[in-house]
N, CA, C and O atoms as a Tripos MOL2 file, in Angstrom:
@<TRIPOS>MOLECULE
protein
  300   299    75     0     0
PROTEIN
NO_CHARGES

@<TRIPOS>ATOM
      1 N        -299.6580   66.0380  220.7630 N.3       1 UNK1
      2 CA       -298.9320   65.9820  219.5260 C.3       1 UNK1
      3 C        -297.4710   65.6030  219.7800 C.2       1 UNK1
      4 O        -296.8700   64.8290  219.0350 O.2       1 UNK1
      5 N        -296.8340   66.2650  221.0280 N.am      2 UNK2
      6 CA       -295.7070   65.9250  220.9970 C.3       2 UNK2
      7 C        -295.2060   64.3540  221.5870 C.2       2 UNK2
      8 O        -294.1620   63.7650  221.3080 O.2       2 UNK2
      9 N        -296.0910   63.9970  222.3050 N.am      3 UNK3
     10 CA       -296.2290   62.4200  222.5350 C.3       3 UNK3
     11 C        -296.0710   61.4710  221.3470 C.2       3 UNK3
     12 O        -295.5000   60.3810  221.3790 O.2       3 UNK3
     13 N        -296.6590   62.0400  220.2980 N.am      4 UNK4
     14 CA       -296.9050   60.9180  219.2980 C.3       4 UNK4
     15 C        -295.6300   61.2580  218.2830 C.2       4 UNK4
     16 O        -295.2720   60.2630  217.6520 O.2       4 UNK4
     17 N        -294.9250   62.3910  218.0220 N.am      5 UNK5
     18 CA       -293.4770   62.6030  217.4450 C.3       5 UNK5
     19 C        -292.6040   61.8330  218.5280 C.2       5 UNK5
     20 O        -291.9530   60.8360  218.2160 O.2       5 UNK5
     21 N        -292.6240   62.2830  219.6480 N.am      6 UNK6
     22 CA       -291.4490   61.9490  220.1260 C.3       6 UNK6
     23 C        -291.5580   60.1440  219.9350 C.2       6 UNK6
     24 O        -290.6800   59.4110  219.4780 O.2       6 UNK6
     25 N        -292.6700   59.8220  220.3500 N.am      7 UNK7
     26 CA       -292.6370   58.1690  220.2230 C.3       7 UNK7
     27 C        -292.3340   57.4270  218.8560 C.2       7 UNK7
     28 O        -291.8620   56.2910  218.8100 O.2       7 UNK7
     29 N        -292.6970   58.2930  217.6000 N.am      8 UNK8
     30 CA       -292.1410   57.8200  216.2820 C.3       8 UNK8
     31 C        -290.6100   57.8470  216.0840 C.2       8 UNK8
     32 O        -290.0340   56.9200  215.5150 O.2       8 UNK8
     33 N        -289.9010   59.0310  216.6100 N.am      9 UNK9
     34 CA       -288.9910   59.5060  216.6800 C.3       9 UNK9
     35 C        -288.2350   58.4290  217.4150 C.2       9 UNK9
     36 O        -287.3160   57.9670  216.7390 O.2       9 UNK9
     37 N        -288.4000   57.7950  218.8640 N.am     10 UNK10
     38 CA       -287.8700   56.1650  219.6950 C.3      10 UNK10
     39 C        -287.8130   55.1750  218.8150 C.2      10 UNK10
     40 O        -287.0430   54.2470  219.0630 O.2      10 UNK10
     41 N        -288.7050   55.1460  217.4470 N.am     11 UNK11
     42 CA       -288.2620   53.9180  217.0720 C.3      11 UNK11
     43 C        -288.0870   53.6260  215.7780 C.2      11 UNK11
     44 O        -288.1640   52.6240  215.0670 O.2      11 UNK11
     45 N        -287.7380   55.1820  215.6130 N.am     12 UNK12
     46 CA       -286.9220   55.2270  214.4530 C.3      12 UNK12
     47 C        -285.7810   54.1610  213.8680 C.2      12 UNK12
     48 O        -284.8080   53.8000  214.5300 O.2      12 UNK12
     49 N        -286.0570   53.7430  212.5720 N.am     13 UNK13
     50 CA       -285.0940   52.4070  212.4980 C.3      13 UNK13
     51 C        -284.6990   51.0460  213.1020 C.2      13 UNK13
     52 O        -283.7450   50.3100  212.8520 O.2      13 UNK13
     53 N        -285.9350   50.9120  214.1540 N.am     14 UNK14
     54 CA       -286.3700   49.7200  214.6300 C.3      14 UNK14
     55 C        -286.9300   48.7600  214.5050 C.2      14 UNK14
     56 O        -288.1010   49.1280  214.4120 O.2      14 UNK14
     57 N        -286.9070   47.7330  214.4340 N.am     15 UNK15
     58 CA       -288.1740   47.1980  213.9650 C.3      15 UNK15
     59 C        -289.0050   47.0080  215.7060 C.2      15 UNK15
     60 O        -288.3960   47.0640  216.7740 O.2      15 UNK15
     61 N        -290.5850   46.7690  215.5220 N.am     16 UNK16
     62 CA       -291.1770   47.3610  216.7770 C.3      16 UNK16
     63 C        -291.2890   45.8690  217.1650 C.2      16 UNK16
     64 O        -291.6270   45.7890  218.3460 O.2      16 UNK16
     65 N        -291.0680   44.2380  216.3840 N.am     17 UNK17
     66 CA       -292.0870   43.4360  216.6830 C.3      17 UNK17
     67 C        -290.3750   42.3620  217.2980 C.2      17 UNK17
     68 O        -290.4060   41.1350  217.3850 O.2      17 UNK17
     69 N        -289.0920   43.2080  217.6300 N.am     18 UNK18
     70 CA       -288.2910   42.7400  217.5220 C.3      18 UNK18
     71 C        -287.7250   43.2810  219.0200 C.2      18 UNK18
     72 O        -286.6880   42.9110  219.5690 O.2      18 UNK18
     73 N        -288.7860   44.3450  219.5650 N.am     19 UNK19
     74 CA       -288.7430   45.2020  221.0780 C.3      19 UNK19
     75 C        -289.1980   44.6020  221.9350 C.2      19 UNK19
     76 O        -290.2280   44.0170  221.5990 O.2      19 UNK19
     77 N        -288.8020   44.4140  223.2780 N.am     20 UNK20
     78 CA       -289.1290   44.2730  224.1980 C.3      20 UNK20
     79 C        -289.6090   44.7860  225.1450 C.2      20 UNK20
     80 O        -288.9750   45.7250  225.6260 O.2      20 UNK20
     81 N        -290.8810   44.3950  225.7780 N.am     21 UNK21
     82 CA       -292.0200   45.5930  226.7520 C.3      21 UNK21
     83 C        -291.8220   45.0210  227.8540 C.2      21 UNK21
     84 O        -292.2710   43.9170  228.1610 O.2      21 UNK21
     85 N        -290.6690   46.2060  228.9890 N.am     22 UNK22
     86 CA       -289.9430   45.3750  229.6880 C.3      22 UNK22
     87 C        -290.7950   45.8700  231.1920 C.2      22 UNK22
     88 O        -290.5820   45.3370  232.2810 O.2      22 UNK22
     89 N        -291.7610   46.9690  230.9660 N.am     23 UNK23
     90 CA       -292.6660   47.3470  231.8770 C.3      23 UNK23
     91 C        -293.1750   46.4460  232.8040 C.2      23 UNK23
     92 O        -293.1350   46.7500  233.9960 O.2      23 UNK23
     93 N        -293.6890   45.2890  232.4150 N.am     24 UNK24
     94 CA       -294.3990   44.1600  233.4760 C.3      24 UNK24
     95 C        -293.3390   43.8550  234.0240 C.2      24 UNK24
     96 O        -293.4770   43.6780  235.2350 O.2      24 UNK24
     97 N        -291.9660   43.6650  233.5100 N.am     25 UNK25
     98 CA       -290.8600   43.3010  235.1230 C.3      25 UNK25
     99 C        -290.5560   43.9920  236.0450 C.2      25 UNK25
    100 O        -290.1710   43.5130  237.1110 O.2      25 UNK25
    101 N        -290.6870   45.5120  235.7810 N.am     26 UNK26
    102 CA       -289.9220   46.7020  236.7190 C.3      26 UNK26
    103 C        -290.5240   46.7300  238.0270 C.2      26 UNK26
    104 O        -291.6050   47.3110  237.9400 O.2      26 UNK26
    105 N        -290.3140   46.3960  239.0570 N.am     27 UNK27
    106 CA       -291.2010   46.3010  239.9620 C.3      27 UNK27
    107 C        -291.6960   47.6230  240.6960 C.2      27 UNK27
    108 O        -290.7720   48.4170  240.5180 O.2      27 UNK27
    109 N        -292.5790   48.1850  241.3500 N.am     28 UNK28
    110 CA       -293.0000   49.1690  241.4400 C.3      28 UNK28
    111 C        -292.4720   49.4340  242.7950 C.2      28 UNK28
    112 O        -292.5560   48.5890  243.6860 O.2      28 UNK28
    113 N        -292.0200   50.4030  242.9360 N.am     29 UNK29
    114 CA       -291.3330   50.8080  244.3720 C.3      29 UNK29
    115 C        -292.1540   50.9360  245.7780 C.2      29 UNK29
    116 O        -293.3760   51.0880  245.7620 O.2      29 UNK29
    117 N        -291.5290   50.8770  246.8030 N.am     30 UNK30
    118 CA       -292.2480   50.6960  248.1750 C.3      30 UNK30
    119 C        -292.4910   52.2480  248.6080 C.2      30 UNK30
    120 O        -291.5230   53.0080  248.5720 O.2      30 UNK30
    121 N        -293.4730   52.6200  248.9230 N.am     31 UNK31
    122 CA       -293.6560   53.9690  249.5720 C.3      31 UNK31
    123 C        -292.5300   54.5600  250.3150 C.2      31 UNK31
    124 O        -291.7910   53.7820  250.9170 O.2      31 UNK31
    125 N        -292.3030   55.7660  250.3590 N.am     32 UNK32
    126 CA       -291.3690   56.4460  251.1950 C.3      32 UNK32
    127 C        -291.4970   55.7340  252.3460 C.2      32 UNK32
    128 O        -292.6090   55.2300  252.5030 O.2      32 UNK32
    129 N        -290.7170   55.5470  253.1710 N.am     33 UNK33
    130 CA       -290.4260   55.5410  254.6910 C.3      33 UNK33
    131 C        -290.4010   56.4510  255.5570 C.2      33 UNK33
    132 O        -289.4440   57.1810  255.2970 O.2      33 UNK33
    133 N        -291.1700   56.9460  256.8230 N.am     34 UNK34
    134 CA       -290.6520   58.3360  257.2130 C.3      34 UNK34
    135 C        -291.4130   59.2700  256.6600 C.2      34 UNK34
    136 O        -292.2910   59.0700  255.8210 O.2      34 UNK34
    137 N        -290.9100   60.8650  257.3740 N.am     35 UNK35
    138 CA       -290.9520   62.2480  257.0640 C.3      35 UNK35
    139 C        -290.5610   62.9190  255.8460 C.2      35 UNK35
    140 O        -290.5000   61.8580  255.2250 O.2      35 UNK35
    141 N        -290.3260   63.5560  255.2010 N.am     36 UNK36
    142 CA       -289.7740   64.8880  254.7090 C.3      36 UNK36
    143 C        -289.1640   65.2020  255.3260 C.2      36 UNK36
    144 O        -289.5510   65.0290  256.4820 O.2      36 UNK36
    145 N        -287.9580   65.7990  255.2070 N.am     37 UNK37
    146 CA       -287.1640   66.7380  256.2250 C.3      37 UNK37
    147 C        -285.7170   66.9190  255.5910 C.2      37 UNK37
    148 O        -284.9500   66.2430  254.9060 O.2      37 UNK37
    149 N        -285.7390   68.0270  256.1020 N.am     38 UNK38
    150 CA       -283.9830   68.6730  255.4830 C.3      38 UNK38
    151 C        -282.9920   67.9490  256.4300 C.2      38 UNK38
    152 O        -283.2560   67.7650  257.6180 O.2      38 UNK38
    153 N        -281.5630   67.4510  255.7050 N.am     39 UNK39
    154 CA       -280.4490   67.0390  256.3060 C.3      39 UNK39
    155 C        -280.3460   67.9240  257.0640 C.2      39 UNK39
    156 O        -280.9760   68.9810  257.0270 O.2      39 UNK39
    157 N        -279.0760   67.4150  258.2920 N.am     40 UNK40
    158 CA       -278.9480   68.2360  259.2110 C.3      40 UNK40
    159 C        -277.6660   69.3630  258.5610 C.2      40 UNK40
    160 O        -276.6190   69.0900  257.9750 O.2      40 UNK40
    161 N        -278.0700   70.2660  258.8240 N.am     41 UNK41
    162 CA       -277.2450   71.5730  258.4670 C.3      41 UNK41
    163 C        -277.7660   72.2480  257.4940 C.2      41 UNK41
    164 O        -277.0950   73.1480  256.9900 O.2      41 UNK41
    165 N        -279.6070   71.8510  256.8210 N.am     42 UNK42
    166 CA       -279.7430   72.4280  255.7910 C.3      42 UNK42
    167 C        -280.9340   72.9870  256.4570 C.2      42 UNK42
    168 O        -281.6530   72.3220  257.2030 O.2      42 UNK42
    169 N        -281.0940   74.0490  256.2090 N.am     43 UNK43
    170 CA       -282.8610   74.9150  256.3580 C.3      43 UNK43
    171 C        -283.1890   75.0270  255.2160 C.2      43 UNK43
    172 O        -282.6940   74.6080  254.1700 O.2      43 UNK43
    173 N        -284.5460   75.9480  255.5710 N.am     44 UNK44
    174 CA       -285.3630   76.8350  254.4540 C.3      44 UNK44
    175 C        -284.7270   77.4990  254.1000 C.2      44 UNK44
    176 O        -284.7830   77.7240  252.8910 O.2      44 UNK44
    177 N        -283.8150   78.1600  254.8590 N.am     45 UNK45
    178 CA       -282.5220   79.5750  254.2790 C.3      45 UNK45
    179 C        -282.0590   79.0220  252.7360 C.2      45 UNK45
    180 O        -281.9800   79.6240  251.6650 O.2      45 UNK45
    181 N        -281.7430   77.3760  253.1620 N.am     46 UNK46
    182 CA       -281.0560   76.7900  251.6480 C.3      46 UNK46
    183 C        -281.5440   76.7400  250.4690 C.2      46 UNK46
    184 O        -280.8750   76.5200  249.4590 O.2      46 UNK46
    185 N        -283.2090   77.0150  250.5100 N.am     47 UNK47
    186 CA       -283.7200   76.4490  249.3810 C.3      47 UNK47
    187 C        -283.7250   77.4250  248.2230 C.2      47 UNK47
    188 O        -284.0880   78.5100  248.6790 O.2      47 UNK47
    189 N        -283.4760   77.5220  246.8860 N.am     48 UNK48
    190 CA       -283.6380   79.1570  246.1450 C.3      48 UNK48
    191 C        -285.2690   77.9410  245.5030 C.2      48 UNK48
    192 O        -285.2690   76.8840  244.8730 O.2      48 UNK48
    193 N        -286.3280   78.7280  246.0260 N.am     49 UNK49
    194 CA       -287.5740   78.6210  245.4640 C.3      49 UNK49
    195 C        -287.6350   79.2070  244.3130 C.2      49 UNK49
    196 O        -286.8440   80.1410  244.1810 O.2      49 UNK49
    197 N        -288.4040   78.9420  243.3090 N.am     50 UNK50
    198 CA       -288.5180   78.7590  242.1020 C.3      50 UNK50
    199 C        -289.9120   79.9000  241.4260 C.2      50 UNK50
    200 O        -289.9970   80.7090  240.5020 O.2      50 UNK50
    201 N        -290.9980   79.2800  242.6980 N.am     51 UNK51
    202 CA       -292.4650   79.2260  242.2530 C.3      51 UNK51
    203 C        -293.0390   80.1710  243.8370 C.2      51 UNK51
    204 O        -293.5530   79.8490  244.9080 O.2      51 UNK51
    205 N        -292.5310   81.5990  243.1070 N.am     52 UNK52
    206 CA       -293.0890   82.4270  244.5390 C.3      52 UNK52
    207 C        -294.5740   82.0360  245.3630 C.2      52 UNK52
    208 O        -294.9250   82.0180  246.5430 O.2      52 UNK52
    209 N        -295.3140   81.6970  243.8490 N.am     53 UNK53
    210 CA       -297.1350   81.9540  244.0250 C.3      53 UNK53
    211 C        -297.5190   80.9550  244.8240 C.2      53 UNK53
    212 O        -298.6550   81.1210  245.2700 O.2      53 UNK53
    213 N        -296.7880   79.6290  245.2860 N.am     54 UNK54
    214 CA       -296.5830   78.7350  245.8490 C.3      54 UNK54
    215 C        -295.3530   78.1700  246.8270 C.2      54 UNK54
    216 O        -294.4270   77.4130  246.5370 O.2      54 UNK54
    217 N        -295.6900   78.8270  248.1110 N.am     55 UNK55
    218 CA       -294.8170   78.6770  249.2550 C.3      55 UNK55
    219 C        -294.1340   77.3500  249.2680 C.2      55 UNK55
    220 O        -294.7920   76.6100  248.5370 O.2      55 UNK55
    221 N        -293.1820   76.7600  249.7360 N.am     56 UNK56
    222 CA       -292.6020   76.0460  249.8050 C.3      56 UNK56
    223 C        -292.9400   75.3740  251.2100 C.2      56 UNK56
    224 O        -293.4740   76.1460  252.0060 O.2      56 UNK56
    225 N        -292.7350   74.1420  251.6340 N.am     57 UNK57
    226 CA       -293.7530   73.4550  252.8460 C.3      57 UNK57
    227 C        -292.5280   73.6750  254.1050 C.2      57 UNK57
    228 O        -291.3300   73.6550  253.8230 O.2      57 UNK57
    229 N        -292.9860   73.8640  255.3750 N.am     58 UNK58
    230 CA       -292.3030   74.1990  256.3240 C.3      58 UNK58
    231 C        -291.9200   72.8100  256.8030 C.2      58 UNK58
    232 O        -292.7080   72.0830  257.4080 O.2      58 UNK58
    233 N        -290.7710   72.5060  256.5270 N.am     59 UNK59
    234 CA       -290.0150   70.9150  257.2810 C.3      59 UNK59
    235 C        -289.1700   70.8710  257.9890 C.2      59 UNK59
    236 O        -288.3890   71.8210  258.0550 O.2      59 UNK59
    237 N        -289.0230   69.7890  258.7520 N.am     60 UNK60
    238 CA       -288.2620   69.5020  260.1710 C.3      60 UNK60
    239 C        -286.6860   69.5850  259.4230 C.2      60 UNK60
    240 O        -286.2100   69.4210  258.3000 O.2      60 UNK60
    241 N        -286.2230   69.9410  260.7760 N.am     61 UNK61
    242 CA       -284.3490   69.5840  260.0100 C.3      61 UNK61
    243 C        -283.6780   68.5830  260.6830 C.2      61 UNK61
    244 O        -283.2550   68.9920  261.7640 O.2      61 UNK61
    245 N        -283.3410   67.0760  260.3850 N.am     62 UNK62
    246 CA       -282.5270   66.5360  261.1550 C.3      62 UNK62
    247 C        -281.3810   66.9660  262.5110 C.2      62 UNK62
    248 O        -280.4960   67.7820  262.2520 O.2      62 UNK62
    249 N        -281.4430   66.5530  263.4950 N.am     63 UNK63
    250 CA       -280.5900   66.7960  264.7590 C.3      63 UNK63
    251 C        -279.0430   66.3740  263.8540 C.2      63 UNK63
    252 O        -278.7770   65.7530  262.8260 O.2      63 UNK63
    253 N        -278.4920   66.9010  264.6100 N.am     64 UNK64
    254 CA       -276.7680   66.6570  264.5300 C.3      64 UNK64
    255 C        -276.0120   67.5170  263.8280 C.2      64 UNK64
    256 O        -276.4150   68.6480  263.5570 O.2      64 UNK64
    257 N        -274.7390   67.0210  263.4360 N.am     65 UNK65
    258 CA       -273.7850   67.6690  262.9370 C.3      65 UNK65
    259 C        -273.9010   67.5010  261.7610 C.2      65 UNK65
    260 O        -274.1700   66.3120  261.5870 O.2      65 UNK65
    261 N        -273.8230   68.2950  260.3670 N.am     66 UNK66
    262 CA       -274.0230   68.7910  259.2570 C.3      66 UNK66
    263 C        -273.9090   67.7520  258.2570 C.2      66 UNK66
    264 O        -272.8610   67.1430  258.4730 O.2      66 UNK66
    265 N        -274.6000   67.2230  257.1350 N.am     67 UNK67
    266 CA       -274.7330   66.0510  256.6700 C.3      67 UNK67
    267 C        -273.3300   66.5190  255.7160 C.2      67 UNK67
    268 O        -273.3090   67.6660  255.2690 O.2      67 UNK67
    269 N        -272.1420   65.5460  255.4280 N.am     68 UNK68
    270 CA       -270.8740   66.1730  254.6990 C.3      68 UNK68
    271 C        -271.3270   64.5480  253.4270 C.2      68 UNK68
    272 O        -272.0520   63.5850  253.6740 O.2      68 UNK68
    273 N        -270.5070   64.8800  252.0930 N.am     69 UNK69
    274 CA       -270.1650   64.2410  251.6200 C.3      69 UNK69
    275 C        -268.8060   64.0570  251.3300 C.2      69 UNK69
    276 O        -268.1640   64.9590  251.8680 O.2      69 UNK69
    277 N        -268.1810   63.3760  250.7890 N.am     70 UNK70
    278 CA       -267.1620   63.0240  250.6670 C.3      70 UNK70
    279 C        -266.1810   63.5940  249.5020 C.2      70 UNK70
    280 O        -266.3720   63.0050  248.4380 O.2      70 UNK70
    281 N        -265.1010   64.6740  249.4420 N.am     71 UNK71
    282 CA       -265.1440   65.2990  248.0480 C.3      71 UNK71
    283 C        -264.7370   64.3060  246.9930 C.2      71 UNK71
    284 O        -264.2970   63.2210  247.3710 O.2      71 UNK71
    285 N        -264.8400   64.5710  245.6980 N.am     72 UNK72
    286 CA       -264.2750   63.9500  244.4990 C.3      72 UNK72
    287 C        -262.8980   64.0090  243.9670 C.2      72 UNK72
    288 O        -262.5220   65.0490  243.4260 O.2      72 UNK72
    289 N        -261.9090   62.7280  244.0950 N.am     73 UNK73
    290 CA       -260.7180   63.0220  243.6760 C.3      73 UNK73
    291 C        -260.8170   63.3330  242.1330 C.2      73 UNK73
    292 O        -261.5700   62.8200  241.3070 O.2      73 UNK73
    293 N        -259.8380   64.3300  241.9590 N.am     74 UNK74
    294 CA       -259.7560   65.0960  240.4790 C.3      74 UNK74
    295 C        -259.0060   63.7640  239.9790 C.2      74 UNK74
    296 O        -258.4210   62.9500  240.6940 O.2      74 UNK74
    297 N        -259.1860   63.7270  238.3590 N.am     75 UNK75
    298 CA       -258.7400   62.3650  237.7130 C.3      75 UNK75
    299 C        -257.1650   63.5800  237.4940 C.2      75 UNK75
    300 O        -256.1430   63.1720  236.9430 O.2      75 UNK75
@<TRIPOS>BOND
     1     1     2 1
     2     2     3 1
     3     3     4 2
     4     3     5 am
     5     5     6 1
     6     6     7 1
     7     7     8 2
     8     7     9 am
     9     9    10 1
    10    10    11 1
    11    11    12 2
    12    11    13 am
    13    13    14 1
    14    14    15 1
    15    15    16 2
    16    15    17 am
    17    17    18 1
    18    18    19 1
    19    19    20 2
    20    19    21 am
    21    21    22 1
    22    22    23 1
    23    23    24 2
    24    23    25 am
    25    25    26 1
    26    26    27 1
    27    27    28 2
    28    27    29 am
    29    29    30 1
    30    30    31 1
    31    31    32 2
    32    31    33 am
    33    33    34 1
    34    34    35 1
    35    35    36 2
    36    35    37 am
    37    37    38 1
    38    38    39 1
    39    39    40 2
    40    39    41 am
    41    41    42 1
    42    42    43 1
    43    43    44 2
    44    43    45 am
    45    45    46 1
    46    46    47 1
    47    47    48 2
    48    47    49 am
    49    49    50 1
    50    50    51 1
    51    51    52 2
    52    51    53 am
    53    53    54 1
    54    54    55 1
    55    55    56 2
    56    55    57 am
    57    57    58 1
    58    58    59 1
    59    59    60 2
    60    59    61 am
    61    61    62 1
    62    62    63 1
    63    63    64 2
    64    63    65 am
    65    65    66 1
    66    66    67 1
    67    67    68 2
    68    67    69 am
    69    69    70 1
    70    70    71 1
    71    71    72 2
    72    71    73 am
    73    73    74 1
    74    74    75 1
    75    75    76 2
    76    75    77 am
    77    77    78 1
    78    78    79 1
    79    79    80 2
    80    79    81 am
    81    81    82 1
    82    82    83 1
    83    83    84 2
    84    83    85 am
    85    85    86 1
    86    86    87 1
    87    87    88 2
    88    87    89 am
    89    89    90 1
    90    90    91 1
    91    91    92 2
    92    91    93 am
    93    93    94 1
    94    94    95 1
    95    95    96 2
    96    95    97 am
    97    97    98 1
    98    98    99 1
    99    99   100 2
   100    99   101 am
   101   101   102 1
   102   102   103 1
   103   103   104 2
   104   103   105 am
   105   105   106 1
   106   106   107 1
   107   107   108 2
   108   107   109 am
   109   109   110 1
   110   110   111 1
   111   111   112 2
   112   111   113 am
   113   113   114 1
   114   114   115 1
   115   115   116 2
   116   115   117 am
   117   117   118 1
   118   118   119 1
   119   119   120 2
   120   119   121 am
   121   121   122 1
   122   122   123 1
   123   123   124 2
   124   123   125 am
   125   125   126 1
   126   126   127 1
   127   127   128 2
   128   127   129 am
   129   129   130 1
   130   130   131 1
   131   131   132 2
   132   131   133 am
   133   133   134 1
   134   134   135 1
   135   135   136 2
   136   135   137 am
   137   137   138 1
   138   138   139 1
   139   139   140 2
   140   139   141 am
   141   141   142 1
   142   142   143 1
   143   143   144 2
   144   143   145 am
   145   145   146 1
   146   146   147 1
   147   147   148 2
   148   147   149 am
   149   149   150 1
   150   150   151 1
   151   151   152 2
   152   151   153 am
   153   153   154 1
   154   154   155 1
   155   155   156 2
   156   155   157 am
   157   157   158 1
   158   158   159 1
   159   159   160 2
   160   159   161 am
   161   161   162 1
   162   162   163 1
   163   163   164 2
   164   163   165 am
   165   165   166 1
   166   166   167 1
   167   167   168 2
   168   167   169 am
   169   169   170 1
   170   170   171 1
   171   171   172 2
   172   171   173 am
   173   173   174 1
   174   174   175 1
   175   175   176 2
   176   175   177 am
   177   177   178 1
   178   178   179 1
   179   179   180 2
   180   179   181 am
   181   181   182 1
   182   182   183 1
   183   183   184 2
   184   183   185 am
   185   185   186 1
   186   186   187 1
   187   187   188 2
   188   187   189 am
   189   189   190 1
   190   190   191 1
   191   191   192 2
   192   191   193 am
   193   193   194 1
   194   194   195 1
   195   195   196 2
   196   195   197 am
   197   197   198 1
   198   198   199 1
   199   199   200 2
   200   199   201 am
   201   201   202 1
   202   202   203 1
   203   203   204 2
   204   203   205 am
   205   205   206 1
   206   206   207 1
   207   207   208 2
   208   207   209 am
   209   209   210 1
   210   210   211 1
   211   211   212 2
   212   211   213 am
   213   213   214 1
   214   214   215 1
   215   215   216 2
   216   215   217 am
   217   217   218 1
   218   218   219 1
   219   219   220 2
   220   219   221 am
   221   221   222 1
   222   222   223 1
   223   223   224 2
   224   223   225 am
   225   225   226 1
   226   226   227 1
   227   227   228 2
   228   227   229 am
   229   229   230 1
   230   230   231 1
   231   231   232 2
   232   231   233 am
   233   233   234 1
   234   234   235 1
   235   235   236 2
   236   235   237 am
   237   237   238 1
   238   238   239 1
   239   239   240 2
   240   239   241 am
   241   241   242 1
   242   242   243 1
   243   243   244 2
   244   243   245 am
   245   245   246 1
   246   246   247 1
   247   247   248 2
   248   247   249 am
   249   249   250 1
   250   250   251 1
   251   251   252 2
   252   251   253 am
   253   253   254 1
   254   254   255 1
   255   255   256 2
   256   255   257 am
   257   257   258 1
   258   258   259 1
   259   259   260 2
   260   259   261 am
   261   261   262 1
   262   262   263 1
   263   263   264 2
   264   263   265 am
   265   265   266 1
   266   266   267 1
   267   267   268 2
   268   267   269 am
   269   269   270 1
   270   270   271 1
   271   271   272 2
   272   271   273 am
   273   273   274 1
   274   274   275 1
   275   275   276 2
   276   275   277 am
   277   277   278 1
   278   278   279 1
   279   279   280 2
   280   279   281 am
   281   281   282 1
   282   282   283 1
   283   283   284 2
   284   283   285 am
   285   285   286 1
   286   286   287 1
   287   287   288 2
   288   287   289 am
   289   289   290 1
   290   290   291 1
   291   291   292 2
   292   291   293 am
   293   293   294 1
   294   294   295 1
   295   295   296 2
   296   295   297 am
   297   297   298 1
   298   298   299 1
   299   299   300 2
@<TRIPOS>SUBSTRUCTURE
     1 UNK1         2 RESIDUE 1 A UNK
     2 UNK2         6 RESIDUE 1 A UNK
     3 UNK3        10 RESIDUE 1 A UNK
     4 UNK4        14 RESIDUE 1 A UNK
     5 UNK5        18 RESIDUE 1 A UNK
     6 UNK6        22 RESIDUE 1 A UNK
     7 UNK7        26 RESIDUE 1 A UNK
     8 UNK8        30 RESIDUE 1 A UNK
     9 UNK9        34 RESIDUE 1 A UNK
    10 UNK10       38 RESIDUE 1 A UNK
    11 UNK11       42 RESIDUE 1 A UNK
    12 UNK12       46 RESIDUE 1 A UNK
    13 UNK13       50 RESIDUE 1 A UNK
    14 UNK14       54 RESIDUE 1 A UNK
    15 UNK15       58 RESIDUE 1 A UNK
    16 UNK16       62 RESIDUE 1 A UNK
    17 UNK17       66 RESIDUE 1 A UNK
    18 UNK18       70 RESIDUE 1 A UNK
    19 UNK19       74 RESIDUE 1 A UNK
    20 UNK20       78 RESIDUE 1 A UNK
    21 UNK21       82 RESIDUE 1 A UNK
    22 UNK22       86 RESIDUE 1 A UNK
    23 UNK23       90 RESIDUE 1 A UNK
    24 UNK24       94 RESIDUE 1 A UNK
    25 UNK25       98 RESIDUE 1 A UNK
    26 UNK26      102 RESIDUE 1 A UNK
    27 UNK27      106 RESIDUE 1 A UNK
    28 UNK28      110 RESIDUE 1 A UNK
    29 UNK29      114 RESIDUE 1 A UNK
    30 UNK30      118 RESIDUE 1 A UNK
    31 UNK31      122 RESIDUE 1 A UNK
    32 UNK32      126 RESIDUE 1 A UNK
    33 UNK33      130 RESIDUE 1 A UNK
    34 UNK34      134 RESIDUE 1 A UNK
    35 UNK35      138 RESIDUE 1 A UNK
    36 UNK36      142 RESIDUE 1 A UNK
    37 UNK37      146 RESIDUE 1 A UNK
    38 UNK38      150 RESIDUE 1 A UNK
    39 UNK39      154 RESIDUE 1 A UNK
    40 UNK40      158 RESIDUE 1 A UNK
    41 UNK41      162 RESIDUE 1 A UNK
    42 UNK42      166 RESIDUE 1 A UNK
    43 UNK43      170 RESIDUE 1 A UNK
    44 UNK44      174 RESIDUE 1 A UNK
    45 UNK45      178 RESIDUE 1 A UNK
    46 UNK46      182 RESIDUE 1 A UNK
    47 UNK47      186 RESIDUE 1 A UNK
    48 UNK48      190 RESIDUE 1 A UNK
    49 UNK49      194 RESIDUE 1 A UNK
    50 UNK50      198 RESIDUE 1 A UNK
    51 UNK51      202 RESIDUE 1 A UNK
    52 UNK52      206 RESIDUE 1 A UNK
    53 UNK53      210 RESIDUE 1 A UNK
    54 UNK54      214 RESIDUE 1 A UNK
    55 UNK55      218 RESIDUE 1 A UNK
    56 UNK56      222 RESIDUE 1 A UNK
    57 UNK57      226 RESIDUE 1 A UNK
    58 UNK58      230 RESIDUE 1 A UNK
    59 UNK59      234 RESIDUE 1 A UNK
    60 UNK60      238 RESIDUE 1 A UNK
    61 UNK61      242 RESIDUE 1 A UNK
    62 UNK62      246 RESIDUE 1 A UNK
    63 UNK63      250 RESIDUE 1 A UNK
    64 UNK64      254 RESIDUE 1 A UNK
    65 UNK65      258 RESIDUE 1 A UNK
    66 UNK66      262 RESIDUE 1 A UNK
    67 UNK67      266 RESIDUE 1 A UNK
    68 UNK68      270 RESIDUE 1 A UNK
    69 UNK69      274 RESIDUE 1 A UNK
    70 UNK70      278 RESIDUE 1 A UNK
    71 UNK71      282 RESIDUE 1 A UNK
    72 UNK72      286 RESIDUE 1 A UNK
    73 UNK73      290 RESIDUE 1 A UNK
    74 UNK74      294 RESIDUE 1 A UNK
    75 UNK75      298 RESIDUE 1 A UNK
């Protein structure tokens, strides 16, 4: 039910024959590359799990020194 509101609701005040179905261009992405695995400096310690009834998967942690980002200058 809520599929079919919300989709009336998208094209609200549209006309539909004036839309473009841009789906056949999007190209579909290439499989992951690689493992799973936590940046380096992050464990299991980091994760706040959500879904007790369902353990969370035991993954490798990258070697090295702690993955940093870069901070954000305040405007």
């Amino acid at each position: 039910m809520f599929q079919f509101v919300f989709h009336d609701l998208s094209i609200l005040g549209q006309n539909i024959d004036d839309l473009v179905d841009c789906t056949e261009v999007v190209p579909i992405p290439p499989p992951p590359q690689g493992e799973t695995h936590f940046p380096a400096g992050l464990t299991i310690a980091d994760i706040e799990q959500a879904c007790a009834e369902t353990p969370f998967p035991s993954l490798p942690t990258d070697p090295g020194p702690a993955t940093t980002v870069a901070p954000v200058p305040l405007p």
